[in-house]
C-alpha positions in Angstrom: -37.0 -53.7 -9.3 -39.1 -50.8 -9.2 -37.4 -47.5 -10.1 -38.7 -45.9 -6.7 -38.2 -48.4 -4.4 -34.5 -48.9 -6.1 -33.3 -45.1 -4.9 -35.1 -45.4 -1.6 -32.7 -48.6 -1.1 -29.7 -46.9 -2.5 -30.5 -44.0 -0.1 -31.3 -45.7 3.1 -27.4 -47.3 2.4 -25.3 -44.7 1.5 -26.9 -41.2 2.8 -25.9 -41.2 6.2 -22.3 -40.8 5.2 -23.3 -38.3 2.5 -25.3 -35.8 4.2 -23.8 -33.8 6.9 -26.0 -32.9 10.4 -26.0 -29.5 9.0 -28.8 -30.5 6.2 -32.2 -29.9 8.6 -36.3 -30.7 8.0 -38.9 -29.2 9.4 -42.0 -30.9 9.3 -45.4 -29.4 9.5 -48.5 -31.0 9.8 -52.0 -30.1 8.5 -55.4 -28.3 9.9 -56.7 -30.3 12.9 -53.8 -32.9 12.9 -50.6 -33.3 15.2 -47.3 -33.8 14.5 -47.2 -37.5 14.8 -48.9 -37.8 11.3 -45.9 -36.7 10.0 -43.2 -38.9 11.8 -43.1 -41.8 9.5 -41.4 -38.9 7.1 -39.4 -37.7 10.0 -38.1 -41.2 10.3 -37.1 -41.8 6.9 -35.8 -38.2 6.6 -33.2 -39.0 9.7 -32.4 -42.7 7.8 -31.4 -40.5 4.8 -29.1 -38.3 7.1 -31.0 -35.7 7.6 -32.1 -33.8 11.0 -35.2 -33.0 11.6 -37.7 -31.0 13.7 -41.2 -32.3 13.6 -43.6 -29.7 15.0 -47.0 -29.8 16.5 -48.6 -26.8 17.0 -52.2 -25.7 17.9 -53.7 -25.4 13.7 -57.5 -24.8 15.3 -56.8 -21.7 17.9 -55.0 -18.9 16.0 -54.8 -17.1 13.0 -52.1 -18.5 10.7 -49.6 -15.6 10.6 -49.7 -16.2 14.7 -49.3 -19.9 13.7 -46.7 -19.6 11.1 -44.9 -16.6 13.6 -44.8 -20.0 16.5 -44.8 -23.2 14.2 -42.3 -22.1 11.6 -40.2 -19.8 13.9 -39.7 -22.9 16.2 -38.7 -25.5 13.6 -36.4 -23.1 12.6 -35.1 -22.7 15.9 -35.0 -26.2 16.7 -33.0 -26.8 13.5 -30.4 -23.7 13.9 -29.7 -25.2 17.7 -29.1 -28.5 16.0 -26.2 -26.6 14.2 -28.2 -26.2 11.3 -26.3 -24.6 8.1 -29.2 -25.4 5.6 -33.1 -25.8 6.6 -35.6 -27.4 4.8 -39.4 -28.0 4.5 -42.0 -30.6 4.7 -45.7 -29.5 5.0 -48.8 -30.9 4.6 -51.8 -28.8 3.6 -52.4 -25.7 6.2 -48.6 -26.4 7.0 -47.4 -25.6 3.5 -49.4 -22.0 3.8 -47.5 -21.7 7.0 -44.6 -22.1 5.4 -45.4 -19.2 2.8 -46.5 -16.8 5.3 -43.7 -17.2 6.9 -41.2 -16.8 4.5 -43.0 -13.7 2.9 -42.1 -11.3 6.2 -39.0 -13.5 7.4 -35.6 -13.8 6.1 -34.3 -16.6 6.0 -30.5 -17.0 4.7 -30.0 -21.1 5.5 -33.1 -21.4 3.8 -33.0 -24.7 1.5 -36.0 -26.3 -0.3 -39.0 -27.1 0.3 -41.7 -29.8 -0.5 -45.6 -28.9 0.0 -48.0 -31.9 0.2 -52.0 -31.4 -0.4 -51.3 -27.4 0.2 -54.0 -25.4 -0.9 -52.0 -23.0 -2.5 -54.8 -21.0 -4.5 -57.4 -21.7 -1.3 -59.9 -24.7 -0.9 -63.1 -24.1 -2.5 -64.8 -26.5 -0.4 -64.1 -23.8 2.1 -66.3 -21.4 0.5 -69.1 -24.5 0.4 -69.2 -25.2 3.7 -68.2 -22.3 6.1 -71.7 -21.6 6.9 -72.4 -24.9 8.0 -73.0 -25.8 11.6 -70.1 -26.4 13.1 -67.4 -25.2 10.5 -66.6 -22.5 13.6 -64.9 -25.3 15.6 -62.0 -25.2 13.1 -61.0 -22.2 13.9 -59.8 -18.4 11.9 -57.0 -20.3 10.5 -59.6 -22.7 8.6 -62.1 -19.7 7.5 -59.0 -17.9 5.8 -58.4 -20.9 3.2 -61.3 -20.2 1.1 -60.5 -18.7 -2.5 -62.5 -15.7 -1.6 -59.8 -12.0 -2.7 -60.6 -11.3 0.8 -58.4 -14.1 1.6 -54.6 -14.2 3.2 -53.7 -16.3 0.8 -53.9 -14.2 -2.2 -51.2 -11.8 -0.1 -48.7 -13.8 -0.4 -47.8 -13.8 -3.8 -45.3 -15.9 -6.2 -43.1 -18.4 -3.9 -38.9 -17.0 -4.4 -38.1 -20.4 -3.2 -37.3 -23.9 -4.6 -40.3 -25.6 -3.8 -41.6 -29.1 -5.1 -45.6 -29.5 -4.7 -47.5 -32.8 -4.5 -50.6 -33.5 -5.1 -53.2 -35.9 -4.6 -55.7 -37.4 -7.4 -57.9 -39.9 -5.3 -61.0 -38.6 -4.0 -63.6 -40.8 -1.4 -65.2 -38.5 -0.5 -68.9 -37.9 -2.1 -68.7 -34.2 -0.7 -65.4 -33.7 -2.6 -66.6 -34.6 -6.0 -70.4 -33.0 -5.7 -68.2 -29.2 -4.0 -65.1 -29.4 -5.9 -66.3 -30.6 -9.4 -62.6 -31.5 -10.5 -59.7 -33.6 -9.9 -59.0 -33.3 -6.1 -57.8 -35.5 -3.3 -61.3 -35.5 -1.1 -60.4 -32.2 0.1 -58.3 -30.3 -1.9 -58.2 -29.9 -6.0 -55.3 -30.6 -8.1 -55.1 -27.1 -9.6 -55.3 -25.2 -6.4 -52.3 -26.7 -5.1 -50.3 -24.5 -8.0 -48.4 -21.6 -6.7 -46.3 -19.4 -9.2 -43.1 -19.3 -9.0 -42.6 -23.6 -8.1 -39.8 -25.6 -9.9 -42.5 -28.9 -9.8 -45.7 -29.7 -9.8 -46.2 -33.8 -9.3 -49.4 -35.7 -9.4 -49.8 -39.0 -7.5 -52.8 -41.5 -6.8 -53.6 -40.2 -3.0 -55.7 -39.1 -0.5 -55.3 -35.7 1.2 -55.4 -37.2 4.6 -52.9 -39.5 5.1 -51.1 -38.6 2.0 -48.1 -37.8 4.1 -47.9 -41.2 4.9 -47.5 -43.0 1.4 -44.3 -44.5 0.1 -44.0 -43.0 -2.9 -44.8 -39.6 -1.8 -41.7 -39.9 1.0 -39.2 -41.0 -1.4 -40.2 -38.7 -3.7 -39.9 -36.1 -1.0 -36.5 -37.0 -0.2 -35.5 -37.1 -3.8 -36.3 -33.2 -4.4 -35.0 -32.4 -1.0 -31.5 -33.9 -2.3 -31.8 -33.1 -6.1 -34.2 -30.3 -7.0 -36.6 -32.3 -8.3 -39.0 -35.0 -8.0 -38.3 -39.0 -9.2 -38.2 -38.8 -13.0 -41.3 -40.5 -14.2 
């Protein structure tokens, strides 16, 4: 039996009874996505005995320290009411920068770990390709601050002081992605800019940025860092 699938069985069995409700998720989706494409990890997050708070929040209207301020401060809320001793993260893409900001001017004490999928951590260069196109606008401040650009609120967050885990994807289909991006990259986002200093892992798998979230392997290895530290040995 495959070595994945084997601890995803072994936890659906016994976690329940070895995680406490005190051990909470919050899940944050991506730029112009809801919070449904992140409950098939919300699901098998609860089935390994974890809580969860799966938050939607509006990624096209504000800037994202007024999104990371509502989206982030809610989980968090949402988890503490739950009786919340130790609060984790999921985030894909915009949601993992959410995640930074909000960390950088919050403390956080029941702060546990945290996994980023897709996140652009050093900005998306295809940003900085095609934020002069026609409708690029209709994405809203929170997309125009991704690029790579110094300008950027990225580069003001720093080093991560946290124990994150960062996925990324390898599998590109889109033409634009290979002909803007010029390297490894998962149609939107590149393998390298997902690296943020001060990570414990960095973890390549064959994936699209888009529905990433959504893949097997990714969610069991997302559950195994959230228990252990790290990702599935390879």
């Amino acid at each position: 039996m495959n070595k994945i699938v084997l601890i995803s069985l072994l936890y659906s069995i016994v976690a329940p009874t070895a995680l406490a409700a005190e051990e909470c998720v919050v899940l944050l989706h991506g730029l112009a996505r809801v919070s449904n494409s992140m409950s098939e990890l919300a699901t098998k997050l609860q089935r390994a005995g974890y809580t969860t708070a799966n938050i939607n929040y509006p990624s096209r209207r504000y800037s994202i320290p007024e999104l990371a301020d509502d989206a982030v401060g809610r989980g968090v809320q949402q988890c503490t009411d739950q009786g919340a001793t130790s609060i984790h993260f999921v985030a894909h893409s915009l949601g993992g920068i959410l995640v930074r900001q909000y960390l950088h001017v919050n403390e956080l004490p029941e702060l546990g770990r945290a996994v980023m999928l897709g996140t652009p951590n050093q900005g998306a260069g295809i940003v900085d390709e095609i934020r002069g196109w026609p409708g690029f606008g209709l994405l809203g401040p929170s997309a125009k601050a991704l690029g790579t650009d110094s300008g950027g609120i990225i580069h003001e967050l720093g080093p991560v002081e946290f124990e994150l885990g960062v996925i990324a994807g390898n599998v590109s289909i889109n033409p634009l992605g290979g002909v803007l991006l010029g390297e490894s990259n998962d149609s939107v986002v590149t393998v390298e800019s997902t690296k943020v200093t001060g990570m414990k892992e960095h973890l390549v798998l064959p994936v699209i940025h888009t529905i990433m979230m959504r893949n097997n392997d990714v969610i069991d290895h997302t559950i195994h860092f959230l228990k252990t530290g790290q990702f599935i040995p390879q």
